[in-house]
Each structure stands twice: as structure tokens, then as C-alpha cells.
C-alpha positions in Angstrom: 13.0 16.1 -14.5 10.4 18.6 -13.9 9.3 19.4 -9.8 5.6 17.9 -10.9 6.8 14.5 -11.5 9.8 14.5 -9.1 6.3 15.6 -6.6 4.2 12.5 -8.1 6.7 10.0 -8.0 8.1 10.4 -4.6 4.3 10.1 -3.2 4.1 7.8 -0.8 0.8 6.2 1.3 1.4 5.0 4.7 -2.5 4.8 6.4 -2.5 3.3 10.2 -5.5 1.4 11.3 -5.9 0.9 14.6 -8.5 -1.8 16.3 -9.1 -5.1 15.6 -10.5 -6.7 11.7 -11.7 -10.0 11.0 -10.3 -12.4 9.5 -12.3 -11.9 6.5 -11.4 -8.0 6.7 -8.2 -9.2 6.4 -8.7 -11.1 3.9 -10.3 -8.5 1.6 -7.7 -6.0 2.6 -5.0 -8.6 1.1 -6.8 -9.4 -2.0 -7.0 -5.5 -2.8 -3.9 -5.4 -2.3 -2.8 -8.0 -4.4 -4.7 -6.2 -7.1 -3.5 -2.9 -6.9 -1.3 -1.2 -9.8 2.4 -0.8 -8.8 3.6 2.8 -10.9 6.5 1.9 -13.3 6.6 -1.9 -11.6 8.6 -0.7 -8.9 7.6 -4.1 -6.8 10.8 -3.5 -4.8 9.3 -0.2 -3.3 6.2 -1.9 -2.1 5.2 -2.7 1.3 2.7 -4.1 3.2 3.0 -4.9 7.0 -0.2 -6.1 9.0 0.0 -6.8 12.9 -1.5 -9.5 14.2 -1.6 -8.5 17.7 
């Protein structure tokens, strides 16, 4: 496999939010979430935590 796609498939996204959201923020941020495209259905290399604190 070529270094390109060994590049785009190892690409990971790991944003941190800090402060408090709403509930309907939360919400929102879920529903996107459920939405989003998963690259070659790889469900197992999902993740999504959210902190409640």
C-alpha cells in the first residue's frame, strides 16, 4: 500500500471541548454524530466519549 493511503487511513480526530453545553448542544452533537460516515464501516474504530461533569 502506497504512504498516501497508509497517511489517510491511519487519520484520526480527537477534538477536546472544554466548558459546559446544554442539553440541547448535546443533543445536536449526538445526532451529528449518529449521522456521520464511518470510512470502510470500520464501526469498531469509532469512539465517542462525552463527560458529564
Amino acid at each position: 500500500m502506497s504512504y498516501r493511503f497508509e497517511t489517510i487511513f491511519s487519520r484520526k480526530s480527537a477534538p477536546r471541548f472544554t466548558g459546559m453545553i446544554t442539553e440541547d448542544e448535546l443533543n445536536t452533537i449526538l445526532k451529528a454524530a449518529y449521522a456521520s460516515l464511518i470510512g470502510r464501516a470500520m464501526y469498531e474504530n469509532v469512539h465517542l466519549t462525552v463527560n458529564l461533569q
